[in-house]
ROKE-900746 format. One record per residue (C-alpha): residue in three letters; x, y, z. Coordinates in Angstrom, 2 decimals, decimal comma, padded with zeros to 5 digits. Each point is the difference from the previous one (the first is absolute). Layout:
% ROKE-900746
DOKOL  code        x        y        z
DOKOL   ALA        X        Y        Z
...
END
This chain:
% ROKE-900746
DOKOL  code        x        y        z
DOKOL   UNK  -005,49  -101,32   025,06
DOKOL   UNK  -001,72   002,89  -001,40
DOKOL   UNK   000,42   001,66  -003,52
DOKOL   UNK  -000,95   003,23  -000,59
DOKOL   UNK  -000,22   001,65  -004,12
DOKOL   UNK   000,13   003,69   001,00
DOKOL   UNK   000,24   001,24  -003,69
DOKOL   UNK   002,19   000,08  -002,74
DOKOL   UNK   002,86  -002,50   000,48
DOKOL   UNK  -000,27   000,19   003,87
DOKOL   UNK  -000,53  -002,58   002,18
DOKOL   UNK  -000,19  -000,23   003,78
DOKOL   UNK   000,95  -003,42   001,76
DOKOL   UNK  -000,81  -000,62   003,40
DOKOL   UNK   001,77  -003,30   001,22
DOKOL   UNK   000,54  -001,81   003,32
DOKOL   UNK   003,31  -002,35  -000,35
DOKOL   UNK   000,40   000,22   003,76
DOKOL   UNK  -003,70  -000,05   002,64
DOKOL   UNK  -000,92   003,15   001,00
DOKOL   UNK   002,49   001,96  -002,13
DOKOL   UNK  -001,20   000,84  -003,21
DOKOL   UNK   002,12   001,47  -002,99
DOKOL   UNK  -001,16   002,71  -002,42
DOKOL   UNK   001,27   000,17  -003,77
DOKOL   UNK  -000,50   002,58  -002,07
DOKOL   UNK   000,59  -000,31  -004,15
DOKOL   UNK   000,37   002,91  -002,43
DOKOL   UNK  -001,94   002,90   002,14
DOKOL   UNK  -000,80   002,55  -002,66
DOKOL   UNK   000,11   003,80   000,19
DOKOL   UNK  -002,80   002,44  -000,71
DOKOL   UNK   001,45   000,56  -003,41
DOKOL   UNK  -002,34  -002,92  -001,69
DOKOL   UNK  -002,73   001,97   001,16
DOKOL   UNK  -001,50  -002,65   002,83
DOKOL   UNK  -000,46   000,68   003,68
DOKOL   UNK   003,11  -001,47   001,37
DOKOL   UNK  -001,12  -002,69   002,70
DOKOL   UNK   000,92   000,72   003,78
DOKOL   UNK   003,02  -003,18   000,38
DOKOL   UNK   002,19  -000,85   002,94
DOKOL   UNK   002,97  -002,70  -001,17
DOKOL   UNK   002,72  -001,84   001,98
DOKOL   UNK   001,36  -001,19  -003,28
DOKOL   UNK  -000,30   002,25  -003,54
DOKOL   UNK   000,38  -001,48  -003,15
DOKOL   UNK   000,63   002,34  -003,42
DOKOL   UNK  -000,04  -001,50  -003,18
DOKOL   UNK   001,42   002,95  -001,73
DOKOL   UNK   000,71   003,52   000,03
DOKOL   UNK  -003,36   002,13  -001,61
DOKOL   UNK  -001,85   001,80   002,06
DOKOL   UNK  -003,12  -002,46  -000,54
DOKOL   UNK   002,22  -002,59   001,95
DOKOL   UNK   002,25   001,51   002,70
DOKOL   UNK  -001,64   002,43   002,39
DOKOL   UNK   002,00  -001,45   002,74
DOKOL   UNK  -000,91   003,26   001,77
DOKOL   UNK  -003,72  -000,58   000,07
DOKOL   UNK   000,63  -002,86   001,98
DOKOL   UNK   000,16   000,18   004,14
DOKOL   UNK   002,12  -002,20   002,16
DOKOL   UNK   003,53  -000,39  -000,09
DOKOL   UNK  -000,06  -002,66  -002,71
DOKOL   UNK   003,29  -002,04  -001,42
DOKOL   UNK   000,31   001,03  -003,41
DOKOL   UNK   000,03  -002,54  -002,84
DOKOL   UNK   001,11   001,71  -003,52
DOKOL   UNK   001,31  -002,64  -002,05
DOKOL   UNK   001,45  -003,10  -000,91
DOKOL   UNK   001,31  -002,20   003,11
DOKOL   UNK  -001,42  -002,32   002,25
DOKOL   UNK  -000,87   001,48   004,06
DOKOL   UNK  -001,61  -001,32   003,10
DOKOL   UNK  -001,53   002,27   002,24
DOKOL   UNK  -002,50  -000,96   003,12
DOKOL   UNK  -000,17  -003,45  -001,47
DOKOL   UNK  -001,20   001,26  -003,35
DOKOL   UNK   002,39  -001,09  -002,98
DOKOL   UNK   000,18   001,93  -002,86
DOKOL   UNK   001,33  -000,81  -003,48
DOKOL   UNK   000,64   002,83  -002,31
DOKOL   UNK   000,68  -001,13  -003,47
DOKOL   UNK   000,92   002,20  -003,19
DOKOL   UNK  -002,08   000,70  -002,94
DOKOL   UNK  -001,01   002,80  -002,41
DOKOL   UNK  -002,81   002,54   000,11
DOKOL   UNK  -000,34   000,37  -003,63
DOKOL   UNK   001,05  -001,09  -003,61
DOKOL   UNK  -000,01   001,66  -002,79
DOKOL   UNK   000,76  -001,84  -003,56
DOKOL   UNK   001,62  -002,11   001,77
DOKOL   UNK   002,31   002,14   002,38
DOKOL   UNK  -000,25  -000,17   003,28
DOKOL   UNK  -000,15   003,16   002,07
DOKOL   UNK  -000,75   001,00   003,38
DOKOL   UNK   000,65  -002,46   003,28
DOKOL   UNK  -002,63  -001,88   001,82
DOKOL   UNK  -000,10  -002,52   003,35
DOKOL   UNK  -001,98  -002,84   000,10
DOKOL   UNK  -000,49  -000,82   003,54
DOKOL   UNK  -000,51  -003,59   001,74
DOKOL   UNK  -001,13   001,03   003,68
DOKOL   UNK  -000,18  -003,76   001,90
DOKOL   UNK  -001,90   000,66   003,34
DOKOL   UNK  -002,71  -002,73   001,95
DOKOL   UNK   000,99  -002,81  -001,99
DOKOL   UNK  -001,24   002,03  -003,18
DOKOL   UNK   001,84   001,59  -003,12
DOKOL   UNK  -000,92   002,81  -001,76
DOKOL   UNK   001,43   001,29  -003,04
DOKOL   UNK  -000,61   003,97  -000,78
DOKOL   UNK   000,73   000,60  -003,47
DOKOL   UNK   000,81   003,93   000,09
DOKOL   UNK  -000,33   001,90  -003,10
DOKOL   UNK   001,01  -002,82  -002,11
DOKOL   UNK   000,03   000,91  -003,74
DOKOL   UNK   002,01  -002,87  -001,43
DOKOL   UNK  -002,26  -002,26  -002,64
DOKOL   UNK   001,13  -003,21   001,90
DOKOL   UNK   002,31  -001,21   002,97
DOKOL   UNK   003,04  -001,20  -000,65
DOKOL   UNK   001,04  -003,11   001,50
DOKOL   UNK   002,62   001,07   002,46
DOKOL   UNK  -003,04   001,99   001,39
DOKOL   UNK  -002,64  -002,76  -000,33
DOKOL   UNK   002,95  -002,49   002,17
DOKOL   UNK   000,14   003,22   002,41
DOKOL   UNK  -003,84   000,22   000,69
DOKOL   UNK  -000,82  -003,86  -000,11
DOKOL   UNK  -003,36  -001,23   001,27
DOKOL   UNK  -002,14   003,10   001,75
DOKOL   UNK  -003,66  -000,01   002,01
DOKOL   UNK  -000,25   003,58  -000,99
DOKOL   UNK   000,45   001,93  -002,99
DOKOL   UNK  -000,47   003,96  -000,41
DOKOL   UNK   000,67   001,06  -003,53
DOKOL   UNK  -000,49   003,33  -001,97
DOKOL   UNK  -002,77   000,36  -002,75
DOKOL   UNK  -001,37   002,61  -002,13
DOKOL   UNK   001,52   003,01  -000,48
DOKOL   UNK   003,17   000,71  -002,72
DOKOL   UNK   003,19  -002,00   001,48
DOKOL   UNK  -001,96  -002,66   001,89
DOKOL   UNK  -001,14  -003,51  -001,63
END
């Protein structure tokens, strides 16, 4: 397996559940709006976390990917993908905006991709939902992020 940071939130996985037939993922692809060169990625299965421009330029993206958008749990080419709810931001204690935490279990690995999560701590439905990972991307810096 290969990961690949390509900026931003975005993340390229390159997997191989099956020999000689690898998989590409592709998380949050960002648009040209955050003012980064927006990376050249080809995807057989998209992932977006949630809907701002810095996170879902499913266009920029080649292929014919399946589209992952939210909640739910999916298997595609012997990649399975749990999509679990959260929120992007809190303010005074108000939740607003959605977020997807995604589990993505591929070559005996699981990764957990955090999104845009802006929530000061997981709850415990979505610690139980996550459980034990090999891989964790999570957001830093910045205004909404931890």
């Amino acid at each position: 397996m290969q990961i690949f940071w390509k900026g931003q939130s975005c993340f390229q996985i390159i997997a191989t559940p099956e020999k000689n037939n690898p998989v590409k993922i592709v998380i949050d692809p960002f648009s040209e709006d955050t003012g980064l060169r927006v990376p050249k990625l080809e995807a057989d299965v998209l992932l977006i976390t949630h809907n701002h421009t810095d996170h879902n330029n499913i266009k920029g993206v080649e292929g014919n990917p399946f589209l992952i958008q939210g909640p739910g749990e999916y298997e595609v080419k012997e990649v399975y993908v749990k999509g679990i709810p959260s929120f992007h931001d809190e303010k005074e204690g108000k939740e607003k905006g959605e977020n997807t935490i995604y589990i993505i279990e591929v070559e005996d690995l699981k990764i957990c991709h955090l999104g845009d999560l802006g929530q000061k701590e997981l709850t415990e439905e979505q610690v139980e939902g996550i459980g034990e990972i090999d891989v964790l991307m999570m957001p830093v810096g910045g205004v909404y992020t931890i």
